[in-house]
N, CA, C and O of each residue as an XYZ file, in Angstrom:
560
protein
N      14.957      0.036      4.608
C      15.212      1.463      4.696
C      14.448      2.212      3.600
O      13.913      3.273      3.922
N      14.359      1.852      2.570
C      13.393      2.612      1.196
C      12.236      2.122      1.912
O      11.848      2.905      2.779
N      11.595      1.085      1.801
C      10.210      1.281      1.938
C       9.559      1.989      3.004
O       8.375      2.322      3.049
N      10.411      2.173      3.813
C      10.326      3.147      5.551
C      10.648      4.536      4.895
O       9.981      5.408      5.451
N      11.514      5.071      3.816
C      11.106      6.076      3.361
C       9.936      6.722      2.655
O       9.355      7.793      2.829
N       9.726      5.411      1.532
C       8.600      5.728      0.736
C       6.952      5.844      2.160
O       5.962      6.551      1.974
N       7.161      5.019      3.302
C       5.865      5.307      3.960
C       5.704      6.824      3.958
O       4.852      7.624      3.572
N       7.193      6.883      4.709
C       7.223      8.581      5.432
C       6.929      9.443      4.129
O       5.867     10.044      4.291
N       7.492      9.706      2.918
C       6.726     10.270      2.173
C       5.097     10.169      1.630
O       4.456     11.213      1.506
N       4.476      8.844      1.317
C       3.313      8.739      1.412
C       2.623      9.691      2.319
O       1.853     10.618      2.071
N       3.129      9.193      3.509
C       2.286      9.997      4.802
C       2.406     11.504      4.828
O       1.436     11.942      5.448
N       3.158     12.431      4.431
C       3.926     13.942      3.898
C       2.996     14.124      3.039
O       1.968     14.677      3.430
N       3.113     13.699      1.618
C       1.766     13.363      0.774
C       0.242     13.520      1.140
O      -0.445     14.504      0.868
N      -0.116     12.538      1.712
C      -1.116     12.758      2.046
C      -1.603     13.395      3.387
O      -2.688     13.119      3.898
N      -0.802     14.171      3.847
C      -0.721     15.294      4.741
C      -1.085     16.501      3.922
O      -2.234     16.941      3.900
N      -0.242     16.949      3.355
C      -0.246     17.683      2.618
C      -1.444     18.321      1.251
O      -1.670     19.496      0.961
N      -1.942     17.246      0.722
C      -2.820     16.784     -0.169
C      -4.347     16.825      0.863
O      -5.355     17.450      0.534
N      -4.266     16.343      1.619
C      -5.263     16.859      2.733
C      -5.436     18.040      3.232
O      -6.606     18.420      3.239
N      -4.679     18.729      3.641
C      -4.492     20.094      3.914
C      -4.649     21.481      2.936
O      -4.855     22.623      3.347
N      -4.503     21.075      1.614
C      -4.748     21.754      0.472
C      -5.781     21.846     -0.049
O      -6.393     22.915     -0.038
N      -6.406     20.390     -0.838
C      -7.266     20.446     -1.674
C      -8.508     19.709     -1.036
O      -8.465     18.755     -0.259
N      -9.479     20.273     -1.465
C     -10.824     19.736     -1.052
C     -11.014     18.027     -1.698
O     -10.503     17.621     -2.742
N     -11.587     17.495     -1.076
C     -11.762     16.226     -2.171
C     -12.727     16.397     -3.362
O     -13.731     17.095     -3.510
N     -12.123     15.581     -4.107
C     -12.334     15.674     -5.722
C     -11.421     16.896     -6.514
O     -11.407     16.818     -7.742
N     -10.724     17.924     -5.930
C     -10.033     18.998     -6.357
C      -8.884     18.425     -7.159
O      -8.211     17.510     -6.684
N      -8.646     18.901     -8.292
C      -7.319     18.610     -8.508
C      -6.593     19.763     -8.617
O      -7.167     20.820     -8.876
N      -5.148     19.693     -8.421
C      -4.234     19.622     -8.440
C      -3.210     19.935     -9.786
O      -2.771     21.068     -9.984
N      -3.003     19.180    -10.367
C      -2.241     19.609    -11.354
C      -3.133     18.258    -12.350
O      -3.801     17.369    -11.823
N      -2.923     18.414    -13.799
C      -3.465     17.344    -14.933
C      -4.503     17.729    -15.030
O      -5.098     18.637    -14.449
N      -4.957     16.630    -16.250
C      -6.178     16.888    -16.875
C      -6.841     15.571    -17.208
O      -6.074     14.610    -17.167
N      -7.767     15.382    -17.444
C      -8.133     14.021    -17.909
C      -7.761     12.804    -17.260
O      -8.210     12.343    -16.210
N      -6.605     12.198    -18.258
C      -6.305     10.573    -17.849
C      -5.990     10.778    -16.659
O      -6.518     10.149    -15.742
N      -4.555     12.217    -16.369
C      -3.390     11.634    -15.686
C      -3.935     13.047    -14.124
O      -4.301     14.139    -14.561
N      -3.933     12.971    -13.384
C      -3.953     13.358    -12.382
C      -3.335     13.689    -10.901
O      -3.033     12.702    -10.230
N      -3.136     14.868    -10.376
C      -2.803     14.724     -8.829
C      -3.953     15.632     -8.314
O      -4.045     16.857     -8.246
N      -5.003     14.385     -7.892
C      -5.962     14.889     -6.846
C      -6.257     14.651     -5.884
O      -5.924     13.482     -5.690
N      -6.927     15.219     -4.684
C      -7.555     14.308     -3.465
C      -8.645     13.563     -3.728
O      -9.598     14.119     -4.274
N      -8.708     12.285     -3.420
C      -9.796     11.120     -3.304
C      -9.903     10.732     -1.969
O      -8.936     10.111     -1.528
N     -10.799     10.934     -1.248
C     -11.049     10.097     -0.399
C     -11.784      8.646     -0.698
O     -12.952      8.576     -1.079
N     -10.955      7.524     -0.477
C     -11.865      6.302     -0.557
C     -12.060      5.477      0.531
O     -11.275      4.779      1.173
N     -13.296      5.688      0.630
C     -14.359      5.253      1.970
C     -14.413      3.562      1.674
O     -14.665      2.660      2.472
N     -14.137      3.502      0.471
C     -14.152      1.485      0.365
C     -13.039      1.116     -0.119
O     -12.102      1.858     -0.415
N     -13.103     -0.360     -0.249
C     -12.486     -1.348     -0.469
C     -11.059     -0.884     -1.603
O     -11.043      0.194     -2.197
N     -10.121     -1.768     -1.704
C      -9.007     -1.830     -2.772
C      -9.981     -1.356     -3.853
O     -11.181     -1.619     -3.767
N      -9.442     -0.625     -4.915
C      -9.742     -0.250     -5.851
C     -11.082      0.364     -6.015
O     -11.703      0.325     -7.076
N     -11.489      0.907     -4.977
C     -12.513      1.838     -4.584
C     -13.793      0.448     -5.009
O     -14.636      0.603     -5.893
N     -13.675     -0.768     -4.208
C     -14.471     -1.708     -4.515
C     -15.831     -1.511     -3.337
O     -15.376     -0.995     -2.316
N     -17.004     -1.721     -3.246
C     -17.800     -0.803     -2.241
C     -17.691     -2.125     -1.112
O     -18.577     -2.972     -1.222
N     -17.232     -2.216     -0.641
C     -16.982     -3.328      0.758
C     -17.111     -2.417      1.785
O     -16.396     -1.417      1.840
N     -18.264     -2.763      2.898
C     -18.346     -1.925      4.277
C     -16.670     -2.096      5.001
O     -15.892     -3.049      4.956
N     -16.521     -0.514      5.762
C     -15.296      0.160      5.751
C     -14.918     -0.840      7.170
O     -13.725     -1.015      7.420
N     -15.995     -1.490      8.090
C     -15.137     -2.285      9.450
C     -14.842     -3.713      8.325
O     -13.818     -4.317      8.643
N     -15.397     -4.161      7.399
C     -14.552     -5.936      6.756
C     -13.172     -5.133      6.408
O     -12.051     -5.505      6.755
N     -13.486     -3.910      5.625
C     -12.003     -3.710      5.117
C     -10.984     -3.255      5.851
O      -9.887     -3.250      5.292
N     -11.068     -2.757      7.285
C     -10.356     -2.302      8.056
C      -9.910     -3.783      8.582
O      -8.720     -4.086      8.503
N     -10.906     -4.754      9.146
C     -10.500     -6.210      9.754
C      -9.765     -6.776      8.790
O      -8.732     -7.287      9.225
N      -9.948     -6.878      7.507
C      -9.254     -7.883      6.442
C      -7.451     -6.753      6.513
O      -6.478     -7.345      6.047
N      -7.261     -5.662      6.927
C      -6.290     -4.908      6.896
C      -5.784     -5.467      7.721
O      -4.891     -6.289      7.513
N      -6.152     -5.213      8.666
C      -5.532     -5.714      9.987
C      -4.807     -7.020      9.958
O      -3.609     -7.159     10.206
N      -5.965     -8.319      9.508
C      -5.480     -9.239      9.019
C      -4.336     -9.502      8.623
O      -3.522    -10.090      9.335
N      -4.005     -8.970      7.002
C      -2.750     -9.070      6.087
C      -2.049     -8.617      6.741
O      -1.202     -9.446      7.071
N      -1.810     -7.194      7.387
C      -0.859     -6.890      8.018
C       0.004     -7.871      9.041
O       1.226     -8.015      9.000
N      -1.118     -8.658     10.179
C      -0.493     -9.417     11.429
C       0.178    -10.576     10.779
O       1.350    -10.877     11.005
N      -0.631    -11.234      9.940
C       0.138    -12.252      8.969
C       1.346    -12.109      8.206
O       2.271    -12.920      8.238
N       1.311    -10.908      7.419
C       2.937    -10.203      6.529
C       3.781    -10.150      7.409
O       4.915    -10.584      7.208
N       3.337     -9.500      8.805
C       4.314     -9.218     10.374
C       4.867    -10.295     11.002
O       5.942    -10.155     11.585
N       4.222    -11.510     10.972
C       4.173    -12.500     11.925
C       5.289    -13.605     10.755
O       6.258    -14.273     11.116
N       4.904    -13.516      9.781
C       5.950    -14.240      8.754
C       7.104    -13.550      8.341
O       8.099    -14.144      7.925
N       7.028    -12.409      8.426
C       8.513    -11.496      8.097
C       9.148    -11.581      9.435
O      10.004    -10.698      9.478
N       9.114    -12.225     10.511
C       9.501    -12.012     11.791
C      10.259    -13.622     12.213
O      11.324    -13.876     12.776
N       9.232    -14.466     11.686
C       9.741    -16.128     11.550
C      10.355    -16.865     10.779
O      10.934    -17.936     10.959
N      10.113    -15.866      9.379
C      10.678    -16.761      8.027
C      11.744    -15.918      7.781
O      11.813    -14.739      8.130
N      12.943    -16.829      6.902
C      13.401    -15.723      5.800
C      12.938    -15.287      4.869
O      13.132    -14.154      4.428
N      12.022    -16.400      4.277
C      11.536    -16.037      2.937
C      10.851    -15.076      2.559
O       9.802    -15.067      3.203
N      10.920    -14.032      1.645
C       9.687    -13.403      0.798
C      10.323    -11.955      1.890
O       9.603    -10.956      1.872
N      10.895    -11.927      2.282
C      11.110    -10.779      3.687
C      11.180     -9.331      2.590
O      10.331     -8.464      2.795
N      12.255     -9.102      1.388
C      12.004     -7.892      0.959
C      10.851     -7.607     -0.030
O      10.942     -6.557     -0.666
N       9.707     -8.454     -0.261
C       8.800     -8.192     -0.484
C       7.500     -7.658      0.475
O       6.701     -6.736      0.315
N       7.620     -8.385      1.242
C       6.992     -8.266      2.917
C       7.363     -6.944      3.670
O       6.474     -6.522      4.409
N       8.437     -6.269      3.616
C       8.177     -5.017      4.056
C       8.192     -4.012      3.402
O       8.701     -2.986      3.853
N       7.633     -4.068      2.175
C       7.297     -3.273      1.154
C       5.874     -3.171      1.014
O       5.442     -2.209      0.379
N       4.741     -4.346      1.702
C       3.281     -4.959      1.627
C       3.246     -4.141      3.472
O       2.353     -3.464      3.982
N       4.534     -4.559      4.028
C       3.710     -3.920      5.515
C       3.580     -2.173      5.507
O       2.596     -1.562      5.926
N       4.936     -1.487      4.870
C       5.117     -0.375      4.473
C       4.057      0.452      3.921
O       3.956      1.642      4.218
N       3.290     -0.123      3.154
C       2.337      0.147      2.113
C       1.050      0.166      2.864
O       0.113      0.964      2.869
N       1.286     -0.985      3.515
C      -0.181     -1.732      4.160
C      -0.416     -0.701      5.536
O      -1.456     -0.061      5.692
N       0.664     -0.667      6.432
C       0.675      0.378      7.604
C       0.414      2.014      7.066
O      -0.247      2.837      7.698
N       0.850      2.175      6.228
C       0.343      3.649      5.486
C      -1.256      4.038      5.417
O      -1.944      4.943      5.889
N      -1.414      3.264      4.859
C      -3.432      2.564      4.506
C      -3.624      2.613      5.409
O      -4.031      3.733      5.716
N      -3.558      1.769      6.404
C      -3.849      1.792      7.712
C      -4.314      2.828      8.847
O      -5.385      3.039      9.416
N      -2.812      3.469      8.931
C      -3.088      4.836      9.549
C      -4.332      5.573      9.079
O      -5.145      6.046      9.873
N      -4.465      5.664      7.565
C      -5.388      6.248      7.444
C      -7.122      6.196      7.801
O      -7.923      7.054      8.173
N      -7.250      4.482      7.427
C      -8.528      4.200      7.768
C      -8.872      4.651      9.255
O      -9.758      5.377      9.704
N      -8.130      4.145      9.679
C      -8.076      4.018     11.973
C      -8.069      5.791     12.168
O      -9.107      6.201     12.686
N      -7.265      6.635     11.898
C      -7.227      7.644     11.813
C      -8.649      8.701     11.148
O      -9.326      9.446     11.856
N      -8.855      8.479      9.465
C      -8.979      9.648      9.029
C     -10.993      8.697      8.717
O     -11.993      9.407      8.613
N     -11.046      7.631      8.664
C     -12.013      6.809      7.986
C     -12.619      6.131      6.669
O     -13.673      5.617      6.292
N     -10.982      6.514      6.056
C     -10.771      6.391      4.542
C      -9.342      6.544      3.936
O      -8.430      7.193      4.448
N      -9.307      6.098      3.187
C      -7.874      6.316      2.894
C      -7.647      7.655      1.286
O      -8.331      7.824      0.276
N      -6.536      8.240      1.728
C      -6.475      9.963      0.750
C      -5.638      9.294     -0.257
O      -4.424      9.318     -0.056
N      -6.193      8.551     -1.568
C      -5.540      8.836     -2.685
C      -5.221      9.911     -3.493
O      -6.044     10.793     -3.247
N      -4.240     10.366     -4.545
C      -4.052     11.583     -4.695
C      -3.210     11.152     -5.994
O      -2.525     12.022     -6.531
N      -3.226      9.984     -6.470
C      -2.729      9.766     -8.374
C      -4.174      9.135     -8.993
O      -4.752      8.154     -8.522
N      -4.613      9.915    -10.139
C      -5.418      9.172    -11.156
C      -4.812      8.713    -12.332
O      -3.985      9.217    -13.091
N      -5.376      7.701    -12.314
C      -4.855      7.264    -13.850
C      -5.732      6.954    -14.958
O      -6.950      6.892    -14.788
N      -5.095      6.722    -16.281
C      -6.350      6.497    -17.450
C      -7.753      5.791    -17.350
O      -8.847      6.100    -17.823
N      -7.294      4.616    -16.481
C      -8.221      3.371    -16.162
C      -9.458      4.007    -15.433
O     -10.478      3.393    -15.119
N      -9.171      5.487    -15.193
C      -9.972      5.822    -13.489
C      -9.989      5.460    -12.349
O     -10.916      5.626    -11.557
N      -8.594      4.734    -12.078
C      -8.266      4.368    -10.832
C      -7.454      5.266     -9.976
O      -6.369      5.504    -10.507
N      -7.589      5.739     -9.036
C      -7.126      6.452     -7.395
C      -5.897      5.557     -6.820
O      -6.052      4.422     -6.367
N      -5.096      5.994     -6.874
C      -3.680      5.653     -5.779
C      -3.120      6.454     -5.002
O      -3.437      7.638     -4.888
N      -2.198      5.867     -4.368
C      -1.460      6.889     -3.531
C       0.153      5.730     -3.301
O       0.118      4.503     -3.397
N       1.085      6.343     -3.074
C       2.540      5.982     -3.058
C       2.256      4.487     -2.599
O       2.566      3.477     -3.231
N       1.236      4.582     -0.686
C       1.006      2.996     -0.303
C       0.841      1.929     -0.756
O       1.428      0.890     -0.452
N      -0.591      2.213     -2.109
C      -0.916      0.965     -3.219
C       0.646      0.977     -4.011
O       0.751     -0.078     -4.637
N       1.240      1.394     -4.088
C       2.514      0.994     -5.040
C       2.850      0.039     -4.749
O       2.864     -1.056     -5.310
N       3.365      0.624     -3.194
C       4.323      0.026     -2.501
C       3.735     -1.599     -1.984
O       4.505     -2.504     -1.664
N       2.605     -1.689     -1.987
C       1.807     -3.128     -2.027
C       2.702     -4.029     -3.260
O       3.539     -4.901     -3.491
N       1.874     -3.145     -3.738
C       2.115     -3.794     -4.976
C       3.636     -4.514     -5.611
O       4.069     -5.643     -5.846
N       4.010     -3.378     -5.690
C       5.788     -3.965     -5.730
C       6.106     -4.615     -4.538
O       7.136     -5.251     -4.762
N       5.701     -4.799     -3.240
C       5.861     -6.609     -2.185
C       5.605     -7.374     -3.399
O       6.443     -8.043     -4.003
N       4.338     -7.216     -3.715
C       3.734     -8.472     -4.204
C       4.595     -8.811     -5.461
O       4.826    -10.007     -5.642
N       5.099     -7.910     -6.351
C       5.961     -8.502     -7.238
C       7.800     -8.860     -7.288
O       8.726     -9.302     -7.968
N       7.458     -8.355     -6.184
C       9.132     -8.866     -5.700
C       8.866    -10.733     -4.863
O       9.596    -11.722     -4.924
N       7.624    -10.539     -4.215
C       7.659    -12.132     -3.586
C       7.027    -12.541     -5.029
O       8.107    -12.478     -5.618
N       6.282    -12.843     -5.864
C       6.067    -13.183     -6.877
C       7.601    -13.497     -7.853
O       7.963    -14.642     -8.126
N       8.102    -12.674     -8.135
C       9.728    -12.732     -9.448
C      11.013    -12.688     -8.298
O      11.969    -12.969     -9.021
N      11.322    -12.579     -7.525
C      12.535    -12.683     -6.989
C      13.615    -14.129     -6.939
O      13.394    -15.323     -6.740
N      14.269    -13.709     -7.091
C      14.762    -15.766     -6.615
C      15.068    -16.106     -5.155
O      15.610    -17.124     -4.724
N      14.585    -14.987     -4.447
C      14.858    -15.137     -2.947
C      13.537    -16.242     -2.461
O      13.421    -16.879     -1.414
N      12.564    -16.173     -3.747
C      11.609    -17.026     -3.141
C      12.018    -18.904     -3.471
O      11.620    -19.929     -2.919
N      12.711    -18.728     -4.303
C      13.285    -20.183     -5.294
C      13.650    -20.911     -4.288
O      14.144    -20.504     -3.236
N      13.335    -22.368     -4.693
C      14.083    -22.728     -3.655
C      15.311    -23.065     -4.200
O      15.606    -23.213     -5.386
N      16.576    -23.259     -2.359
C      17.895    -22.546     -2.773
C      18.586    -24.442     -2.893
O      18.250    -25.354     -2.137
N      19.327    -24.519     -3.767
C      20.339    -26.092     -3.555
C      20.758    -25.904     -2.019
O      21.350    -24.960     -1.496
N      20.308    -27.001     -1.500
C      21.047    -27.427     -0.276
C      22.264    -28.508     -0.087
O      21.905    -29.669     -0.282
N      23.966    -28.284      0.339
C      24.660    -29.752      0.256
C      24.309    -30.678      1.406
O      24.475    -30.069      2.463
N      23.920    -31.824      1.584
C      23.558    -32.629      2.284
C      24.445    -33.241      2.683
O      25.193    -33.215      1.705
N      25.069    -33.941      3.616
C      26.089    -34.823      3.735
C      25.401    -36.111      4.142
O      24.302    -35.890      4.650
N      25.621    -36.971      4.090
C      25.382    -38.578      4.008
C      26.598    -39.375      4.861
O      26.604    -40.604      4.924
């Protein structure tokens, strides 16, 4: 239910953030900290990878995160926090041909709510103990 919120806001976000500001415009901040429009035409972390590998490798993670959150128990509230995130991105590439980041940070890196929400999958299946394995009683 949160990460199905956080999409729907992402997507509000970058509705919105689209509709306003030109790209490269900001928004509010200065320097490090930022709310601007980015369009990024490449890869995770604005890495320059042609936009059909990164749309296929999307697609990819997604059917795989889908196809194991559907069969397994394991890793599941990390997994729809990575599809949440990942389907956000998504829409955009298939849709817009890039995806609308709209947080800068010190590093000079571009986000938007979706990369969070990746991200925290990945550290919830990473630190959770839902991934541990659990004592089983056996009978004999």
């Amino acid at each position: 239910m949160i990460a199905t919120l956080f999409f729907l806001v992402d997507q509000i976000i970058k509705f919105l953030i689209r509709g306003r500001l030109a790209n490269g415009e900001s928004l509010l901040g200065s320097g490090s900290f930022q709310i601007a429009h980015f369009e990024n035409f490449y890869g995770p972390f604005s890495l320059p990878f042609p936009m059909w590998s990164v749309t296929a490798l999307h697609v990819l993670v997604l059917s795989v995160a889908l196809a194991y959150y559907f069969f397994q128990k394991k890793y599941r509230h990390g997994l729809i926090w990575i599809i949440g995130g990942g389907t956000s991105n998504l829409i955009d590439r298939l849709y817009f041909g890039s995806t609308t980041d709209y947080i800068s940070f010190p590093w000079n890196g571009f986000w938007n709510l979706a990369d969070f929400m990746v991200v925290i999958g990945i550290a919830l299946i990473l630190f959770t103990k839902e991934n541990s394995p659990q004592p089983t009683l056996e009978k004999n």
